[in-house]
Steps between C-alpha positions, in 0.01 A plus 500: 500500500304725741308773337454763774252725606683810388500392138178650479582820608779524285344446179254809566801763578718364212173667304589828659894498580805508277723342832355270741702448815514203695673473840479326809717279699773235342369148398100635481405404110628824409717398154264199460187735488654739224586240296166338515299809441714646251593196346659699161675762697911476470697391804780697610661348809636755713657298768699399225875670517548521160156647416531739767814628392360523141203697624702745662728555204287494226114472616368548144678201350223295712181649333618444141274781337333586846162383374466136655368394836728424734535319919756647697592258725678656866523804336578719853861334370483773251296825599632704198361262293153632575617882358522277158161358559274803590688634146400204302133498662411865433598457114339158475174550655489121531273332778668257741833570307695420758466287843768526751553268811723558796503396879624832674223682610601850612813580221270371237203734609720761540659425097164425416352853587790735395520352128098348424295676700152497297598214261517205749271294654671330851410208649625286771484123489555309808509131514215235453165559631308187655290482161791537284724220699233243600212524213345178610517559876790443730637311791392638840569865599805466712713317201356743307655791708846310624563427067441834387371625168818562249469404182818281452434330812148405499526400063772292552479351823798602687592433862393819653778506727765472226308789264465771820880402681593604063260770487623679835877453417423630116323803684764583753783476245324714203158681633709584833832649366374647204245738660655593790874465685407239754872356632373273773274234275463290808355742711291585174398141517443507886273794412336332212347242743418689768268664296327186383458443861284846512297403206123584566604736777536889575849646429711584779806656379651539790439137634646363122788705548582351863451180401784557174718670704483786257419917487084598420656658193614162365210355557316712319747501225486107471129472531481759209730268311266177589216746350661598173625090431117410568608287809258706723179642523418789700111559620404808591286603742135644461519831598158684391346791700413309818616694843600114624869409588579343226814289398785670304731245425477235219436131519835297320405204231691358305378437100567129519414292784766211399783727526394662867440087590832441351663764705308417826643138445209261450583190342169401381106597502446309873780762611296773400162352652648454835708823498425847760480671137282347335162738531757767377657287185084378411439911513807560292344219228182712487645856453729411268230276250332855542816675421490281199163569382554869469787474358409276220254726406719752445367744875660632762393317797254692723605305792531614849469396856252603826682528828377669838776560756291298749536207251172515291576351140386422166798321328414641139270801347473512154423823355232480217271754333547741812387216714714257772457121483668354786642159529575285827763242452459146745739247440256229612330282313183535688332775581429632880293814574774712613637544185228734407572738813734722330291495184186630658694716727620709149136443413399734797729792356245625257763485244383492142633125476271195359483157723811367604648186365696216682769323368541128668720181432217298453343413143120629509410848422131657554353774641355571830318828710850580625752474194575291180744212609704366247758205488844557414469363156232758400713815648451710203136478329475281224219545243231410732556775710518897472865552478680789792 
């Protein structure tokens, strides 16, 4: 069994938290990493019926004498279940009392905040990273990418294309009609991959909602619902206090690169390396193992984007210390002078940003007068490097 990165971070805020709370989209390791951190912590299953119904009748019947440590497994199922907890917490005084787990992002939150504000630590676990699905090294980039990194899928072996065609039908039929009234599922669906066929790219709203044959106010609607079910990833732009034209819009990635490959119907890895997308699907692999690496740690991600209206671009800024570090992202696997233009270009700003870094399919990393280059194995800093 994988121990992830997270792990870590969870046993320091147990120290300093009566609830922990642990969300993040469905099938990322979210059960499977309670249990194995809080190995003697009670289960209560709240996607079971029965449990739920007991829960709602009689919540204190599942804390015996309210002094044992507890996981509460789905527990958006139950929201008034956390007016019990924050009770049971404030008398107790316990650390890491109780861990709770769910998969719906924004009625969670919003549970979350109204009833422990103060007394929880949240944090958001997405699927594997690289390190955490291929410890000894993997196959080459583009399988990497086209398989995907969910837990259940990459431990057990599945056939990709049966685990995403399940995952996308279990998502439509729950996720879908459970946070919002969407009647049409096929033109849901029809939505669904049209955005995987924007990944990497600026939003246009308009242009999405052409293509669907729907309003701008659905559109927004159903992205916000691709947001809250961790299907999506908006990027923000870099705004600062520059007088340049800069870009207002986001850029549209999705969390898992399988899923958007599933959706954009690739059949295998030498689909994806011979597909118009590809650049965009290698950049979605590198924000989201960033994405990742935040997010295990517990932070926000400081991530943002650099775009000029005439076109000048730096893919990624990280935002450390009060300092930028930018990162250019090449899909090649070797590396041409060009890809430093846009780099040095930022360089030129007089920003208070450090040397850029470019991200590259190939598998050497070093350092030159320009940028650090690093393969796509090494996209987030291992030991032998400073981390962002």
């Amino acid at each position: 069994m994988v121990t992830r990165e997270m792990q870590e971070r969870l046993e320091v805020l147990t120290r300093g938290f009566p609830v922990i709370t642990i969300t993040g989209p469905r099938q990322s390791g979210k059960t499977t990493l309670a249990r194995m951190a809080y190995p003697d912590h009670a289960f209560i299953d709240l996607e079971s019926l029965i449990t739920r119904q007991r829960a709602k009748e009689d919540p204190a019947s599942l804390f015996g004498d309210g002094r044992g440590c507890y996981i509460l497994d789905e527990f958006q199922y139950v929201p008034e279940l956390l007016s019990h907890v924050k009770v049971l917490v404030d008398r107790n005084q316990i650390a890491g009392q109780f861990v709770l787990t769910g998969s719906n992002q924004f009625s969670m939150m919003k549970d979350v905040s109204q009833s422990l504000a103060g007394r929880t630590a949240i944090l958001e676990l997405l699927p594997f990273s690289y390190r955490e699905a291929y410890p000894e090294g993997a196959q080459s980039v583009y399988q990497v990418i086209h398989r995907g990194m969910y837990p259940r899928l990459v431990a057990h072996k599945m056939d990709a294309g049966l685990f995403y065609d399940s995952y996308i039908s279990t998502y439509l039929q729950r996720d879908v009609r459970m946070l919002s009234n969407v009647q049409d599922l096929d033109t849901f669906s029809r939505f669904l991959a049209l955005c995987a066929g924007r990944t990497g790219s600026i939003l246009n709203k308009e242009s999405l909602a052409n293509d669907v044959g729907v309003d701008g106010k659905t559109v927004s609607k159903w992205l916000s619902l691709l947001q809250t079910s961790y299907i999506v990833y908006m990027l923000k732009p870099w705004h600062g206090n520059l007088s340049k034209r800069l870009i207002k819009s986001p850029k549209l990635y999705f969390y898992d690169t399988g899923l958007a490959c599933r959706l954009l119907e690739m059949r295998d890895a030498d689909d994806l390396a011979a597909h118009p997308l590809r650049g965009n699907l290698f950049e979605n692999y590198v924000v989201a193992e960033i994405l990742k690496h935040f997010y295990n740690s517990g932070t926000r991600p400081p991530l943002t984007f650099y775009r000029e209206s005439n076109g000048t671009e730096v893919d990624l800024l990280i935002e450390r210390g009060g300092r930028l570090v930018p990162i250019e992202i090449k899909s090649a696997a070797t590396i041409n002078s060009s890809f430093y233009r846009n780099l040095l270009k930022f360089a030129a700003l007089g920003l208070n940003a450090d040397k850029g870094t470019l991200v590259y399919s190939g598998a050497e990393s070093w350092e030159n007068e320009n940028c650090r280059i690093v393969g796509w194995r090494e996209v987030v800093p291992g030991e032998s490097r400073s981390g962002w």
